[in-house]
C-alpha positions as a Markdown table, in Angstrom:
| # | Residue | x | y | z |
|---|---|---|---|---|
| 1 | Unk | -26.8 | 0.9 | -17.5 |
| 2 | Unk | -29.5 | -0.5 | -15.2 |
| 3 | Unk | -29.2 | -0.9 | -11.2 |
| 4 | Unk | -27.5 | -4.4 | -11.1 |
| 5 | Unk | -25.0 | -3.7 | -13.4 |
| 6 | Unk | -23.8 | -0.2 | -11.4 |
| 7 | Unk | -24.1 | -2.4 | -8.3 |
| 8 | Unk | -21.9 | -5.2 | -9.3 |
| 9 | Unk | -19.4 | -3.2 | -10.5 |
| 10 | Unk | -19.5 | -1.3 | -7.4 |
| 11 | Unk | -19.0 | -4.5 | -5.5 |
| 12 | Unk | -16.3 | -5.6 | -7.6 |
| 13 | Unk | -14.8 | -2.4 | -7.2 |
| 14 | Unk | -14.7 | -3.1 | -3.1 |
| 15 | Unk | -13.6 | -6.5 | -3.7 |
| 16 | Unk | -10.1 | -5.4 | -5.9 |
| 17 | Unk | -9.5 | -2.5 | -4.2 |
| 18 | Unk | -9.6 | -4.0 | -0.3 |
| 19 | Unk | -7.7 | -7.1 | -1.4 |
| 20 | Unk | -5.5 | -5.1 | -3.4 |
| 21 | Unk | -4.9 | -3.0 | -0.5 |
| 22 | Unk | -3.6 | -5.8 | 1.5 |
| 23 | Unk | -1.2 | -7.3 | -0.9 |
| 24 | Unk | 0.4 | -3.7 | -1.6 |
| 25 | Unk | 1.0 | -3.5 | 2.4 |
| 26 | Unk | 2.3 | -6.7 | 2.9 |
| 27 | Unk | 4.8 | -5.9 | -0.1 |
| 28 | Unk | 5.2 | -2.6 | 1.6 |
| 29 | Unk | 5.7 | -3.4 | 5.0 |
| 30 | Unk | 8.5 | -5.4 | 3.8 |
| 31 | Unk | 10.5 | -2.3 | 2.8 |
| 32 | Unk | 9.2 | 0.8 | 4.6 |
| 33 | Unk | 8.7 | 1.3 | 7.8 |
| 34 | Unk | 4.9 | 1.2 | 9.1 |
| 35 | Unk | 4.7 | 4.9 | 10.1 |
| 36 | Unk | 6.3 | 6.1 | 6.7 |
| 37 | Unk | 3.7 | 3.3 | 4.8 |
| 38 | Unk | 0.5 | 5.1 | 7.1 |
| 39 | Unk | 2.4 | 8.6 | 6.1 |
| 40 | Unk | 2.3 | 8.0 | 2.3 |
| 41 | Unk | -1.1 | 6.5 | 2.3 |
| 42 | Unk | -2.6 | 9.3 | 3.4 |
| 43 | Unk | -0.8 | 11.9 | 1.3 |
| 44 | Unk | -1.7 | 9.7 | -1.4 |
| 45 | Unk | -5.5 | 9.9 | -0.5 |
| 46 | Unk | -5.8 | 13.5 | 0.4 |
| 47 | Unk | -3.6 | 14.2 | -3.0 |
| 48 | Unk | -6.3 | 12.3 | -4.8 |
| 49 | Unk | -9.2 | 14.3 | -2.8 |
| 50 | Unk | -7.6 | 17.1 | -4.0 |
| 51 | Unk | -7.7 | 16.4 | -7.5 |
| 52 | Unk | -11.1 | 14.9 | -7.0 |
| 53 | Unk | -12.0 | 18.3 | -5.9 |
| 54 | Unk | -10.4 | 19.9 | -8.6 |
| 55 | Unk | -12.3 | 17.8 | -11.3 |
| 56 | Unk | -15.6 | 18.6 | -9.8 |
| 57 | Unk | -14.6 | 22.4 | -9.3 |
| 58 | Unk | -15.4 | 22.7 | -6.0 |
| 59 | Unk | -14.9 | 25.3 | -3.7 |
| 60 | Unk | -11.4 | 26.2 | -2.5 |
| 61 | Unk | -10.8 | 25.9 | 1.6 |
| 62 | Unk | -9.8 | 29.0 | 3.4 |
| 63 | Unk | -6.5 | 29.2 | 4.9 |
| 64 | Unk | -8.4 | 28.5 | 8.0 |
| 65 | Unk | -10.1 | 25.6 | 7.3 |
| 66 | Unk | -6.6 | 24.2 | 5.9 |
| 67 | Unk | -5.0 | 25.2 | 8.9 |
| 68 | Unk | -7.8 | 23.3 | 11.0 |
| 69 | Unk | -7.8 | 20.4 | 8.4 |
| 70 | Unk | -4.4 | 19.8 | 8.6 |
| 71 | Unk | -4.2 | 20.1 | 12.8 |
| 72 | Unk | -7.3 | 17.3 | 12.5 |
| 73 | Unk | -4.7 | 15.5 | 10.3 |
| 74 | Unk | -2.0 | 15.5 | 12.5 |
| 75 | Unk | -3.8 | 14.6 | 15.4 |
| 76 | Unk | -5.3 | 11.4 | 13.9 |
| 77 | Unk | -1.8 | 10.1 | 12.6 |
| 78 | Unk | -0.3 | 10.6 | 16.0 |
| 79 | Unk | -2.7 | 9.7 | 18.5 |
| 80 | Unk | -5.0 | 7.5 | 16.7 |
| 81 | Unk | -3.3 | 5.2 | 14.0 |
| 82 | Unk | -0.1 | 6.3 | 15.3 |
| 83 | Unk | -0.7 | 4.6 | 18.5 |
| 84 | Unk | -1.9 | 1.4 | 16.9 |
| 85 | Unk | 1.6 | 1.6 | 15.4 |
């Protein structure tokens, strides 16, 4: 595939995927509460980093760098989108 081609579908990929994004949350939003919709988004993005991972066989964390990851994690839902909540 040439250049243009990989950078138009890229685009178009953007385009679906931020509009879809905001027609799922205002569905959303309609039926969960914001913190629980911010809650599942993210498990639903570090699920599919996971299996991202997984495809590409990349190196397992160590317990610590799960245990720091997942302080990081916690942090950022409660003090930073948390409080936009």
């Amino acid at each position: 595939m040439s250049a243009r081609v990989l950078i138009g579908a890229a685009l178009v990929t953007v385009w679906v995927t931020t509009g879809g994004n905001f027609i799922a949350f205002k569905i959303a939003l309609e039926d969960f509460p914001p913190v629980l919709m911010m809650a599942l988004r993210l498990s639903l993005a570090g699920l599919l980093l996971v299996a991202a991972a997984h495809i590409v066989s990349a190196a397992r964390p160590s317990t610590s760098q799960l245990a720091r990851g997942a302080l990081a994690g916690i942090l950022l839902l409660a003090l930073g989108q948390g409080g936009i909540v």
